[in-house]
Each structure stands twice: as structure tokens, then as C-alpha cells.
N, CA and C atoms as an extended XYZ file, in Angstrom:
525
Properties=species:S:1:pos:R:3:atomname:S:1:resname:S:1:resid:I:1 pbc="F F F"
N         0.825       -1.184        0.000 N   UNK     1
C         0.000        0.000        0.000 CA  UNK     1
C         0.872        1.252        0.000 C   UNK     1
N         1.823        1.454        0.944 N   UNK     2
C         2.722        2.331        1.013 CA  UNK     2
C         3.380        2.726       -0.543 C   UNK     2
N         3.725        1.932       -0.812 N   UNK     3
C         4.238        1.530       -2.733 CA  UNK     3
C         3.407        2.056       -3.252 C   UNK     3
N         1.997        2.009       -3.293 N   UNK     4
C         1.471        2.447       -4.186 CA  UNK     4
C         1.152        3.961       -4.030 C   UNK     4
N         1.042        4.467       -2.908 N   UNK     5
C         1.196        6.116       -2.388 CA  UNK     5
C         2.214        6.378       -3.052 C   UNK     5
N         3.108        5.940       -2.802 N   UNK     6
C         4.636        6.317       -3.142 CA  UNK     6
C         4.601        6.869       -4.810 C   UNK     6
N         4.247        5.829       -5.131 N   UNK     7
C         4.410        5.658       -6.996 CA  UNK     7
C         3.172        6.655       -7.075 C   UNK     7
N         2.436        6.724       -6.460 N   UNK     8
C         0.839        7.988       -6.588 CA  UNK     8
C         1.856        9.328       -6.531 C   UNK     8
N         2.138        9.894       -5.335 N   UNK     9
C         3.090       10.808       -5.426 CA  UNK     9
C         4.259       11.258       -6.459 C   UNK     9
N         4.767       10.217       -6.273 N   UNK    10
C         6.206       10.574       -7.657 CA  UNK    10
C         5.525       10.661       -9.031 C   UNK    10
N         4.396       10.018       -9.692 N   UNK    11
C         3.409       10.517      -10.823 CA  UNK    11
C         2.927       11.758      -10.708 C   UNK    11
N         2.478       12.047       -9.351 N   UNK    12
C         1.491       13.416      -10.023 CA  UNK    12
C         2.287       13.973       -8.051 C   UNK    12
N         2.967       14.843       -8.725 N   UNK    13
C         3.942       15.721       -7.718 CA  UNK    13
C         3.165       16.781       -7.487 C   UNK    13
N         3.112       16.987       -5.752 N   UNK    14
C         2.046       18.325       -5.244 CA  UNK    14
C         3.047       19.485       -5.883 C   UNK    14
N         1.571       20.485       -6.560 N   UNK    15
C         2.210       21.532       -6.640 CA  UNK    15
C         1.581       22.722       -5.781 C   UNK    15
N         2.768       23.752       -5.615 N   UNK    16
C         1.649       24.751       -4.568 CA  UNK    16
C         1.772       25.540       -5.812 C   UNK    16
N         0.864       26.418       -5.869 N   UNK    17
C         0.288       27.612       -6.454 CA  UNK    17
C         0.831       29.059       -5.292 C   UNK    17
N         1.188       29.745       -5.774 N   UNK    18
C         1.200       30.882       -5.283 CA  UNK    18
C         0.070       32.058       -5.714 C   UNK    18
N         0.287       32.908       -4.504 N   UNK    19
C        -1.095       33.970       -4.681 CA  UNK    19
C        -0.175       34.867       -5.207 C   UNK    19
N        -0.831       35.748       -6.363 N   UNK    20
C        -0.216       36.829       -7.012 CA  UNK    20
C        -0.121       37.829       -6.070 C   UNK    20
N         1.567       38.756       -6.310 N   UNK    21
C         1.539       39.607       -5.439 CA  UNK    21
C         1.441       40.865       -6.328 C   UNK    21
N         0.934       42.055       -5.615 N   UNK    22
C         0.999       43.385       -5.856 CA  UNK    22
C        -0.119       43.907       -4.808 C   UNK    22
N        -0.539       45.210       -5.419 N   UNK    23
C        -1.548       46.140       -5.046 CA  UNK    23
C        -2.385       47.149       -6.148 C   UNK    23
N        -3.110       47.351       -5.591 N   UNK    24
C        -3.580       49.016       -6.702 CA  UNK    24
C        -2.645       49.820       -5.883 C   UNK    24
N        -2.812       50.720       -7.167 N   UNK    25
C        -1.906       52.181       -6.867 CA  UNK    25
C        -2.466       53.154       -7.657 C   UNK    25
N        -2.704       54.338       -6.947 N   UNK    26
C        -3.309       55.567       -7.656 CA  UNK    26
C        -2.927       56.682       -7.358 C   UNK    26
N        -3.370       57.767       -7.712 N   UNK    27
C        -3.369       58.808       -7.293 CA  UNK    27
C        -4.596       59.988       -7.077 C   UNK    27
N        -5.099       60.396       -5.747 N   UNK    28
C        -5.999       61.098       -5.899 CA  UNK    28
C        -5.703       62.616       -6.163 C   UNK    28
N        -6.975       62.928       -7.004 N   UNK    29
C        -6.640       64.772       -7.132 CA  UNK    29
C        -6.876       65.130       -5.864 C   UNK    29
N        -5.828       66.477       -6.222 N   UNK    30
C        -5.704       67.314       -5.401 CA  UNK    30
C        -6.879       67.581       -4.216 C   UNK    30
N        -7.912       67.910       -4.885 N   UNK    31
C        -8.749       68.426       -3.601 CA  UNK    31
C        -9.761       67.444       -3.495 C   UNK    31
N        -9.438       66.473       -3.005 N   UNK    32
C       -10.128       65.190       -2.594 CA  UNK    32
C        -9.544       65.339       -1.330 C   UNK    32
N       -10.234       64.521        0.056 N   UNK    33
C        -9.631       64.589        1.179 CA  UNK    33
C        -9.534       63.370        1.623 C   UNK    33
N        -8.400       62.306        2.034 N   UNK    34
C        -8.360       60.997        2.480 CA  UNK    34
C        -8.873       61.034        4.064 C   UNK    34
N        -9.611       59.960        4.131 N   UNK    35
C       -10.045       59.764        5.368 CA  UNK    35
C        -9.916       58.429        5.600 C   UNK    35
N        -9.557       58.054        7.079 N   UNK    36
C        -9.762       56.827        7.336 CA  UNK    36
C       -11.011       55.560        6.892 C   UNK    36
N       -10.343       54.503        6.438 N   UNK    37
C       -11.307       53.544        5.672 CA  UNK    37
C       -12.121       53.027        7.154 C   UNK    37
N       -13.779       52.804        6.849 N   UNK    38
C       -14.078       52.387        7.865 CA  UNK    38
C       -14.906       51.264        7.857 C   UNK    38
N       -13.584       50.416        7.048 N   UNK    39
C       -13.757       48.437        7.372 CA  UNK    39
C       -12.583       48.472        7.014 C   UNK    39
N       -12.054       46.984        7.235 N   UNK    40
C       -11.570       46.413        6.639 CA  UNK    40
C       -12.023       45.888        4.985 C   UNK    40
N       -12.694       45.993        4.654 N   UNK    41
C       -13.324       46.161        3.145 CA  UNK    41
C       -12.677       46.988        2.374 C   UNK    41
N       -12.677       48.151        3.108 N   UNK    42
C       -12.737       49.328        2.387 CA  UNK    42
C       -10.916       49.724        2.240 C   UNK    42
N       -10.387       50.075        0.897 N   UNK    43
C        -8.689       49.953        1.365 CA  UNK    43
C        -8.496       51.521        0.960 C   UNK    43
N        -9.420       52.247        1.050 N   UNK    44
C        -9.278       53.501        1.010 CA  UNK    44
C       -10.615       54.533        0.911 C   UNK    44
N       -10.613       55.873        1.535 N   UNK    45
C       -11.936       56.972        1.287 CA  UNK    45
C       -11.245       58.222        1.037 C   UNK    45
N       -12.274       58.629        0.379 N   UNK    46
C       -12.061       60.294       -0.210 CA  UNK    46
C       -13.261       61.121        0.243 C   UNK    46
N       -13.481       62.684        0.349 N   UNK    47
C       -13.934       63.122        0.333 CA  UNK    47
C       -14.008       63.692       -0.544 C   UNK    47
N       -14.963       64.247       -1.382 N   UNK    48
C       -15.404       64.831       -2.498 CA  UNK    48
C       -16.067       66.364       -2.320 C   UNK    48
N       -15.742       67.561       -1.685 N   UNK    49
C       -16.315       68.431       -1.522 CA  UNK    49
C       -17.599       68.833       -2.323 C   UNK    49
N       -18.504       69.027       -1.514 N   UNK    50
C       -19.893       69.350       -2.375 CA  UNK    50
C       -19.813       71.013       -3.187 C   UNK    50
N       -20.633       70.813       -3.953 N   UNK    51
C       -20.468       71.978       -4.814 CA  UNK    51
C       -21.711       72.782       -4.153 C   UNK    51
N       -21.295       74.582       -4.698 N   UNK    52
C       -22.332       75.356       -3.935 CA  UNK    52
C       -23.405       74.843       -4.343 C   UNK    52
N       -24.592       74.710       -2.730 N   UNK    53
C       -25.812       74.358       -3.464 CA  UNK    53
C       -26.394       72.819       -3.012 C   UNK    53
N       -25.314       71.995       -2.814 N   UNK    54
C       -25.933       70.896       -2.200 CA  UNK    54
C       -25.681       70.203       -1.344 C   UNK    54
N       -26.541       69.562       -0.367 N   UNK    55
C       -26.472       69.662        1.337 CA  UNK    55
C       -25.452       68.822        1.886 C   UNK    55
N       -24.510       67.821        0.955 N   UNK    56
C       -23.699       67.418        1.302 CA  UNK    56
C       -22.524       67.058        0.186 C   UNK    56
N       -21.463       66.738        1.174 N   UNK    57
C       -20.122       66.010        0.135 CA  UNK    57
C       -20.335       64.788       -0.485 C   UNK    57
N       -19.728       64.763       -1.696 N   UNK    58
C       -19.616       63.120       -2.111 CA  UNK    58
C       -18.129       62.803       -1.276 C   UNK    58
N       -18.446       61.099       -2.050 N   UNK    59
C       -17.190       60.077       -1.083 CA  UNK    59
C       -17.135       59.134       -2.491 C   UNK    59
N       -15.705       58.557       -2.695 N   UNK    60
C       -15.096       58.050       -3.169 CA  UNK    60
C       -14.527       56.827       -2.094 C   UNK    60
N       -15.251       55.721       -2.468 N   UNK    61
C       -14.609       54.339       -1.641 CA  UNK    61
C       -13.912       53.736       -2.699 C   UNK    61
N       -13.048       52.881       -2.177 N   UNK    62
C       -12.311       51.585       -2.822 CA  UNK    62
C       -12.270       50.702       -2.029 C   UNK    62
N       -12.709       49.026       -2.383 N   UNK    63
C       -13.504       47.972       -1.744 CA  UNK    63
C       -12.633       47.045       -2.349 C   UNK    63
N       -12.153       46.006       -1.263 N   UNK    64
C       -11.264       44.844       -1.910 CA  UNK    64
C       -11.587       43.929       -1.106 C   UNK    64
N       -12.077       42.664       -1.651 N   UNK    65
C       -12.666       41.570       -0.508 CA  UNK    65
C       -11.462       40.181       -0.399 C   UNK    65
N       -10.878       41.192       -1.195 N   UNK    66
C        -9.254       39.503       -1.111 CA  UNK    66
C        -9.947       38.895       -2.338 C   UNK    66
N       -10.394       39.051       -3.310 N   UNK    67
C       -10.480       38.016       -4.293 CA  UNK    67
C       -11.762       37.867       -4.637 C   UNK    67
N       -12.632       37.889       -3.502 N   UNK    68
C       -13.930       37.423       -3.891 CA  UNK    68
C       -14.730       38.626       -4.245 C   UNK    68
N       -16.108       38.516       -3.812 N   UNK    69
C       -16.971       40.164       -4.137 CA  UNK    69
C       -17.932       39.932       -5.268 C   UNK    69
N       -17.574       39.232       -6.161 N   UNK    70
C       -18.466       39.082       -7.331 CA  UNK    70
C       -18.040       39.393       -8.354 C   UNK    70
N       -18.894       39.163       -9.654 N   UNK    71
C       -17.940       39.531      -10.798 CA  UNK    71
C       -18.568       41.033      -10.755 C   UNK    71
N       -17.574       41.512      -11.980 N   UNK    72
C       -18.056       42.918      -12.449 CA  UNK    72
C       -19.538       43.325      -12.657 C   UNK    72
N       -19.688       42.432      -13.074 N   UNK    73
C       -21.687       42.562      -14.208 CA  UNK    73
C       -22.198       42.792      -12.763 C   UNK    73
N       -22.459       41.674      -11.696 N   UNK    74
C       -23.370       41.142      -10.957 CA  UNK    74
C       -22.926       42.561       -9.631 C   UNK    74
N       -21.889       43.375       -9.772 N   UNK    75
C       -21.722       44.360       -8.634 CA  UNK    75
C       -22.044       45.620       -9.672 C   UNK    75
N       -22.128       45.532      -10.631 N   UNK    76
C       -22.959       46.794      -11.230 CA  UNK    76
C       -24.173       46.754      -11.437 C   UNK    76
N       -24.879       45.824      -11.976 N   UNK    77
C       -26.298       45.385      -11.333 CA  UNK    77
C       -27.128       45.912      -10.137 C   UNK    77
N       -26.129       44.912       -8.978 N   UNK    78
C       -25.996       45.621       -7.718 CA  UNK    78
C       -26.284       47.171       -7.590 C   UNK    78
N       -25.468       47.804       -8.120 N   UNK    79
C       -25.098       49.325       -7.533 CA  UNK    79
C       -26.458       50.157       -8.814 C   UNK    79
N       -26.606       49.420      -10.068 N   UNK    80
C       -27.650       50.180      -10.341 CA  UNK    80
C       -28.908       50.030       -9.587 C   UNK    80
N       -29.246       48.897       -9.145 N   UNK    81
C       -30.422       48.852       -8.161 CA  UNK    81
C       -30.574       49.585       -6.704 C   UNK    81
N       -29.522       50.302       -6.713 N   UNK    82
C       -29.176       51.285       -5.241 CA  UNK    82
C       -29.992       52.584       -5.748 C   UNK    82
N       -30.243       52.546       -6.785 N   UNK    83
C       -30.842       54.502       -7.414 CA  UNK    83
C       -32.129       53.382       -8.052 C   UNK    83
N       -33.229       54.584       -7.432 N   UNK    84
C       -34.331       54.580       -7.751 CA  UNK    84
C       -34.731       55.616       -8.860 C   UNK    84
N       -35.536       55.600       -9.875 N   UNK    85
C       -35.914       57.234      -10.614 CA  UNK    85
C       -37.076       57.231      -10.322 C   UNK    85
N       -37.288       58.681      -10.221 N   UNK    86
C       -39.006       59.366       -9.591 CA  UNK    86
C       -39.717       58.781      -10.444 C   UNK    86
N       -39.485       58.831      -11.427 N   UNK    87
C       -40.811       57.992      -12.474 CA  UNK    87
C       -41.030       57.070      -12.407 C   UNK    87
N       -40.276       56.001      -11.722 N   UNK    88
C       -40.825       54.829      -11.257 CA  UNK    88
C       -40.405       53.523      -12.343 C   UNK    88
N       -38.984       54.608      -13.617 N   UNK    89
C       -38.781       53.503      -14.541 CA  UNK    89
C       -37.854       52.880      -14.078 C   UNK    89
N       -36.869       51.648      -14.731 N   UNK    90
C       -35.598       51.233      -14.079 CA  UNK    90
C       -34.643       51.984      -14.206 C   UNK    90
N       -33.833       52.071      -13.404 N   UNK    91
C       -32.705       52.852      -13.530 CA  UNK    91
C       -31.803       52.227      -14.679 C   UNK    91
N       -32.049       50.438      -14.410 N   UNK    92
C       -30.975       49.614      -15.582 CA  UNK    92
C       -31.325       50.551      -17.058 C   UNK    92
N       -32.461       50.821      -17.624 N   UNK    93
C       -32.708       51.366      -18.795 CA  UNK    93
C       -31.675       52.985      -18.918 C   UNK    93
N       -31.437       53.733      -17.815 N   UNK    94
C       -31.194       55.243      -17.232 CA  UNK    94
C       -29.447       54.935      -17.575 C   UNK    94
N       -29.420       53.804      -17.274 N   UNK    95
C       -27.540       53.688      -16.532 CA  UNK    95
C       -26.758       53.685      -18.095 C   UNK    95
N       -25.745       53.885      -17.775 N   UNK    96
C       -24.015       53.936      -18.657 CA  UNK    96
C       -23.742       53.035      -18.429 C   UNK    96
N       -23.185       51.952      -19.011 N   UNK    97
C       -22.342       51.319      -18.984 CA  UNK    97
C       -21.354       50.974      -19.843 C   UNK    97
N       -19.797       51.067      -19.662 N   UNK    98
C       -18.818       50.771      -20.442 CA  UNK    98
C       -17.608       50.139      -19.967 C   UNK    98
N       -16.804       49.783      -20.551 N   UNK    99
C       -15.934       48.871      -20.372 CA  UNK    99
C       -14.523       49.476      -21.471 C   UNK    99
N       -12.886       49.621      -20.603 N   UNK   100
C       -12.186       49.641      -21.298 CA  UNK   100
C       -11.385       49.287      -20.301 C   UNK   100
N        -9.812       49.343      -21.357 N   UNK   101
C        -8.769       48.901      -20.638 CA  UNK   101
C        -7.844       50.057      -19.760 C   UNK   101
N        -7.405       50.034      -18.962 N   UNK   102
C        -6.591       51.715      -18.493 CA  UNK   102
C        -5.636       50.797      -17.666 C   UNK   102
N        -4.243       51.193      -18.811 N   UNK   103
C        -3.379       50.722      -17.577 CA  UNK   103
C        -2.862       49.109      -17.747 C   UNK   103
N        -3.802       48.489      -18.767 N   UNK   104
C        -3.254       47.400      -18.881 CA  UNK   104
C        -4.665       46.486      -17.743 C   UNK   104
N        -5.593       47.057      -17.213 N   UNK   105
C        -6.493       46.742      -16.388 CA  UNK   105
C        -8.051       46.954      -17.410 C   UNK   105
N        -8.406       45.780      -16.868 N   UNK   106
C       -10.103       45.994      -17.745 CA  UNK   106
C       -10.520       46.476      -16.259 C   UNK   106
N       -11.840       47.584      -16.990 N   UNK   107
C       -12.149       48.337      -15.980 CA  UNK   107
C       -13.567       48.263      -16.624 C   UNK   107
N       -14.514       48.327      -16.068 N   UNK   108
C       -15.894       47.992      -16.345 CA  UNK   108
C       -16.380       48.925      -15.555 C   UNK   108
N       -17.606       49.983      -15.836 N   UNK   109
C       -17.982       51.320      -15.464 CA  UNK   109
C       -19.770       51.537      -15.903 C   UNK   109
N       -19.896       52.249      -14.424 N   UNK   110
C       -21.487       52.461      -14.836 CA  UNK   110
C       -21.490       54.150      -14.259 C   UNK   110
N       -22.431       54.622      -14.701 N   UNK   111
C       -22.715       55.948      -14.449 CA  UNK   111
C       -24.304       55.950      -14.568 C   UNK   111
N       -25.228       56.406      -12.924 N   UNK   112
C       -26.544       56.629      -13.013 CA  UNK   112
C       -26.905       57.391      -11.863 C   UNK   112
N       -28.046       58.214      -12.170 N   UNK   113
C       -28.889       59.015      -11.016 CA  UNK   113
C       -29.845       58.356      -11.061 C   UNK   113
N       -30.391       59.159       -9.994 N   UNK   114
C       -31.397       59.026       -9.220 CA  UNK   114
C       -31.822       59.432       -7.577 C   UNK   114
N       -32.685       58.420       -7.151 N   UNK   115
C       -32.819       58.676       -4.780 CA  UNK   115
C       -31.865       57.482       -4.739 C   UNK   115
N       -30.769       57.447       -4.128 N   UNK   116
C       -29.848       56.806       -3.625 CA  UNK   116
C       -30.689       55.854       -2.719 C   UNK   116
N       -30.718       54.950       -2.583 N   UNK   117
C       -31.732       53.854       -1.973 CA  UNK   117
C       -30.716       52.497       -1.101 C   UNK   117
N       -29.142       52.498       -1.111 N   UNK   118
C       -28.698       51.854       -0.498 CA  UNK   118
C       -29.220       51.667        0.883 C   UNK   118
N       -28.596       49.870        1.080 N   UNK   119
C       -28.409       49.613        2.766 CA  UNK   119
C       -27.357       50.718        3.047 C   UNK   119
N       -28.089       51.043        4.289 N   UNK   120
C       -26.971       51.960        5.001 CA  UNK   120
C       -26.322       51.148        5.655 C   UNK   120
N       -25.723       50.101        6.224 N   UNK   121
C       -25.014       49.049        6.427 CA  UNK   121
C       -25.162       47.820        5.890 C   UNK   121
N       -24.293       46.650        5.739 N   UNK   122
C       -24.498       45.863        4.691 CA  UNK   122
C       -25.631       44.930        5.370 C   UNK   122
N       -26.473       44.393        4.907 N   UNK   123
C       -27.044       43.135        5.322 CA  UNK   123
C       -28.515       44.178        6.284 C   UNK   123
N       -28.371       45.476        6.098 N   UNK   124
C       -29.387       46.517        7.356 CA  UNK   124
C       -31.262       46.494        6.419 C   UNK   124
N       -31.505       46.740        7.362 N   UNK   125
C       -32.743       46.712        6.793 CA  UNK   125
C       -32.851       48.292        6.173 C   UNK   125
N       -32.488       49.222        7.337 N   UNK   126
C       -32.435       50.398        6.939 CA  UNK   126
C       -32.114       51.173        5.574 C   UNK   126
N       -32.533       52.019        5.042 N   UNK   127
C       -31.875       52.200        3.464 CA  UNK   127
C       -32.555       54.097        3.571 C   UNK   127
N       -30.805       54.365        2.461 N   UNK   128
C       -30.843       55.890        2.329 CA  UNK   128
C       -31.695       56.533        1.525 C   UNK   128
N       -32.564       57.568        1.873 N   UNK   129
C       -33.309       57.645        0.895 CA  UNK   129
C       -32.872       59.599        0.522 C   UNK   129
N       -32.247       59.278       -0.767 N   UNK   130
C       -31.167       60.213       -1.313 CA  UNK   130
C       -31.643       60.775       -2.219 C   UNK   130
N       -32.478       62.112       -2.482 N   UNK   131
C       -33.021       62.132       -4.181 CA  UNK   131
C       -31.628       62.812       -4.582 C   UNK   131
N       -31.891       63.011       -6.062 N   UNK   132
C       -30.931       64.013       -6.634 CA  UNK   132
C       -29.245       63.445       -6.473 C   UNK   132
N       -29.024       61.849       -6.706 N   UNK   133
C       -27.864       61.399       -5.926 CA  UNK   133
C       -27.364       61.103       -7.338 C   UNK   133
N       -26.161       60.867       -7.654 N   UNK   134
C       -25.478       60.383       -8.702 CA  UNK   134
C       -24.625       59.316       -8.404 C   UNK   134
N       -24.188       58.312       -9.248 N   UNK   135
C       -23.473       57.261       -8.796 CA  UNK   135
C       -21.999       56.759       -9.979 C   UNK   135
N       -21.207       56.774       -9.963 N   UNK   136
C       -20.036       56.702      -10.726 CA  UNK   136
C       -19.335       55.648      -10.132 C   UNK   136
N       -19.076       54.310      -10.668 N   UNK   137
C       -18.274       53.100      -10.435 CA  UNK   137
C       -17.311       52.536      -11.260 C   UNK   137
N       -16.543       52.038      -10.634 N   UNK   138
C       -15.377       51.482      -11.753 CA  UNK   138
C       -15.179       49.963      -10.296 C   UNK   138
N       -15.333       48.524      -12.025 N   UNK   139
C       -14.383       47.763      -11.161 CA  UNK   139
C       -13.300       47.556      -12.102 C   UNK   139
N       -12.262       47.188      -11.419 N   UNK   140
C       -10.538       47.042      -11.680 CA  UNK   140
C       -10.069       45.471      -11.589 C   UNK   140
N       -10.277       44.924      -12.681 N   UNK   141
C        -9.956       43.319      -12.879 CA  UNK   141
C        -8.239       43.557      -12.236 C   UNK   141
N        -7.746       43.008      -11.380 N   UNK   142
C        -6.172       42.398      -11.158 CA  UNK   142
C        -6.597       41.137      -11.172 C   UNK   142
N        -4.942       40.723      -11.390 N   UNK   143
C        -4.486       39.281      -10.565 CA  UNK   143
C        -4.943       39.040       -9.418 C   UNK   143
N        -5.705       39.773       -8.365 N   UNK   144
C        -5.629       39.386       -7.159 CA  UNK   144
C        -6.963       39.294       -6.989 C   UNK   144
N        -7.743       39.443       -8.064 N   UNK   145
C        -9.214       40.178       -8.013 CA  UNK   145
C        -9.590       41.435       -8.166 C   UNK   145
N       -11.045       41.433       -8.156 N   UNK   146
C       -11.020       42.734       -8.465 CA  UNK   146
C       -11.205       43.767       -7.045 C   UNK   146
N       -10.991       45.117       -8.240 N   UNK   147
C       -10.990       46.107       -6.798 CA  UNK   147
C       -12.417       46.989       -7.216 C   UNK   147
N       -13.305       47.459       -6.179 N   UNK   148
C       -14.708       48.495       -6.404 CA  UNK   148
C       -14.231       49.536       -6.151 C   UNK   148
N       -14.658       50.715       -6.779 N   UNK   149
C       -14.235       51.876       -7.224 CA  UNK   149
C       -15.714       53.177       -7.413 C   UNK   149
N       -16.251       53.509       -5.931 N   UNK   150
C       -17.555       53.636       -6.098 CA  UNK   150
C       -17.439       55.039       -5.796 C   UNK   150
N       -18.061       56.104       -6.849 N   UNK   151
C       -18.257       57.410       -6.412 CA  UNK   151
C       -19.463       57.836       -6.048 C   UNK   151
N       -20.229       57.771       -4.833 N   UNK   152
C       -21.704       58.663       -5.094 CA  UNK   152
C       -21.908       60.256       -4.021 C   UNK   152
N       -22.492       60.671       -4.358 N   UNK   153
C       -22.922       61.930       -3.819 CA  UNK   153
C       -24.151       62.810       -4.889 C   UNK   153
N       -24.306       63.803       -4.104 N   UNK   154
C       -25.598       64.719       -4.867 CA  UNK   154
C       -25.129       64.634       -6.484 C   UNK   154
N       -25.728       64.837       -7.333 N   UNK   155
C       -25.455       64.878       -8.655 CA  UNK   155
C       -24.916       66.053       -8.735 C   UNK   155
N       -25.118       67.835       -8.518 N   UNK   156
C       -24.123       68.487       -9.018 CA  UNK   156
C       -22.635       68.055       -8.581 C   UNK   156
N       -22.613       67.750       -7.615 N   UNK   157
C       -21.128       67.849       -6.891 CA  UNK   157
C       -20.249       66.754       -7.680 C   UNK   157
N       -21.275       65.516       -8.056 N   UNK   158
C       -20.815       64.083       -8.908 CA  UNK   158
C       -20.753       64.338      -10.455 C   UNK   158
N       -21.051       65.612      -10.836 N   UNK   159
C       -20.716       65.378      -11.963 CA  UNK   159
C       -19.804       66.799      -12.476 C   UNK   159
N       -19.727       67.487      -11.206 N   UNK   160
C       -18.475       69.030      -10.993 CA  UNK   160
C       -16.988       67.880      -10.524 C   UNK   160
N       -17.271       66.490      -10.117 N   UNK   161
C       -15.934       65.617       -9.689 CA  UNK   161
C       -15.879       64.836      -11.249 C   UNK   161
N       -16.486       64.969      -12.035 N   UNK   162
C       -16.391       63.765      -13.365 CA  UNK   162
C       -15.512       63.637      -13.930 C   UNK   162
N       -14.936       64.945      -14.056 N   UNK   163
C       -13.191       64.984      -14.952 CA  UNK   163
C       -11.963       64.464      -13.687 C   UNK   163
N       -12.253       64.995      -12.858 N   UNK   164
C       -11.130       64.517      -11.663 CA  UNK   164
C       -11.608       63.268      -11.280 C   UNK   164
N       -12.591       62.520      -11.652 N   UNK   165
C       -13.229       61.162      -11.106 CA  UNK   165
C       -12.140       60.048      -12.285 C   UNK   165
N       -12.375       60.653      -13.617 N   UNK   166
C       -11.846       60.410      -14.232 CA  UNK   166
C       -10.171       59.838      -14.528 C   UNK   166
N        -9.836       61.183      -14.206 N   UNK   167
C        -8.054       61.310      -14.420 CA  UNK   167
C        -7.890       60.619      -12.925 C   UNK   167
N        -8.769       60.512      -12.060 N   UNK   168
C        -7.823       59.472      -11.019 CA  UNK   168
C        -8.339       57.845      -11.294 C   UNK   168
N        -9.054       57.322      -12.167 N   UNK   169
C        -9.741       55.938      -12.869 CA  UNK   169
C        -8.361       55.971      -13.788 C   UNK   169
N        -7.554       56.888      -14.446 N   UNK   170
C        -5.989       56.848      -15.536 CA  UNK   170
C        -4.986       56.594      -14.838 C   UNK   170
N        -4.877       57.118      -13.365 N   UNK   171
C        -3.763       56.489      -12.592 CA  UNK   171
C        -4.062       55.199      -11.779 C   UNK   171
N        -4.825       54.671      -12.254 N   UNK   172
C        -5.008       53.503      -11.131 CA  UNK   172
C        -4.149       52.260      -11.863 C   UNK   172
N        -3.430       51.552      -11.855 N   UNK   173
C        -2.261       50.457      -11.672 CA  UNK   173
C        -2.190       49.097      -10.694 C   UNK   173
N        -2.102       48.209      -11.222 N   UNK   174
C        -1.585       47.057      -10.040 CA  UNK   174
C        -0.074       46.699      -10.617 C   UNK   174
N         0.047       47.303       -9.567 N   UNK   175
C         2.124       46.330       -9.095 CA  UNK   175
C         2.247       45.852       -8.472 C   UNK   175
């Protein structure tokens, strides 16, 4: 029996796999403000100063679950079903969606308004009820998985951040 383990082994030799190493790397504009991430989820926050006129700041998260999280499609899905429109149509019909490469990274992107309707914590019953909210996402295929890349706040302020939302979606990198 031993013999035959033996000869099992020396045929088909364990291999380990290694986990790919790097990180994202970016750069935020200038007048964005970093704030402490508040999970472990979350591997970074921004503040987005609101523009004159509306009652609050946007925020810029970045979300990394180690690998898992879902694919791209099924977390933009997700995030379009967070915005409601007053008319009562789907937002899926309302939303952007596109897909390119930046960086050597497929990056898959939705852009939609609406009342911001998220759980205010994950799994909460509770939910935000946001009119006039805009929503800007990017996910970031790596080796390691992907990374979420979620901008929302009032719509002027989300779409006075669109060019700087932008040029910081051009520096984003995994090394």
C-alpha cells in the first residue's frame, strides 16, 4: 500500500500555487480629502467636496474583498439597483455602462442618477433615501481580483468631480 502512495506521489507531484503579489496604486486629485477607511473592506476613502448648493459632500470608496466580491456585471447590477428614478422607470434602462482597458487593467464602469436607496449598512434593513444622488463606479480586474471603485454623492457635486473622477480611474495600476 505504502508503494502504491509512493508511486501515486512521484506521478502526479504536489504543486503549490502561489497567490499573485501586488496592489492598486493611484493617485488622488488634489482636492479630494483621504479619510480613514471604515472596514476592513474598504482599502481607502475620499472626500469629495460638495459643490455650492448641495447639502452634502460626495465620497469616493475603494472595496477589496481579497479576491472574492463578485464579478463585475453582478456588482454593477448591484449598484444600479441602489438609485431609484421618480418615475418609477428602471434605472438599468437610465444607466451607462462601459468597459475599457486603463493601464493594462479591464475596468468595467457604470454611471446613473437618481434617490440613492442603499443599505446603510451591509445586510441593514435600513436604506438611504437620497433624491438628486449620482453614482459613478469602476471595477478594476487584477491578478488578485477585483478592486470596487464607487463614487456617489448629490449629482451636481458628482458630476463638478467627473473629470477629476476620471483622471484618477488613468492612474489607477496594479504592481
Amino acid at each position: 500500500m505504502l508503494t502504491i502512495l509512493l508511486l501515486a506521489l512521484i506521478a502526479h507531484p504536489v504543486v503549490q500555487a502561489t497567490a499573485p503579489t501586488g496592489t492598486l496604486t493611484y493617485t488622488a486629485p488634489a482636492g479630494w480629502k483621504s479619510r480613514p477607511a471604515a472596514s476592513a473592506m474598504r482599502i481607502a476613502e475620499f472626500v469629495v467636496p460638495r459643490t455650492a448648493g448641495d447639502p452634502e459632500d460626495a465620497e469616493v470608496i475603494i472595496y477589496y474583498f481579497g479576491g472574492g466580491g463578485g464579478s463585475a456585471d453582478a456588482n454593477i447590477d448591484r449598484w444600479i439597483g441602489q438609485m431609484q428614478q421618480p418615475d418609477g422607470s428602471a434605472s438599468a434602462s437610465k444607466a451607462k455602462r462601459e468597459s475599457q482597458t486603463i493601464n493594462g487593467l479591464k475596468m468595467s464602469m457604470v454611471d446613473v442618477s437618481g434617490t440613492f436607496v442603499a443599505e446603510m449598512r451591509p445586510g441593514a434593513t435600513e436604506r438611504y433615501n437620497k433624491p438628486n444622488f449620482r453614482l459613478r463606479a469602476a471595477v478594476a480586474e487584477t491578478p488578485r481580483g477585483p478592486y470596487y471603485i464607487k463614487l456617489t454623492g448629490p449629482a451636481k457635486t458628482v458630476d463638478a468631480a467627473g473629470a477629476d473622477f476620471q483622471k484618477f480611474l488613468s492612474t489607477v495600476r496594479y504592481q
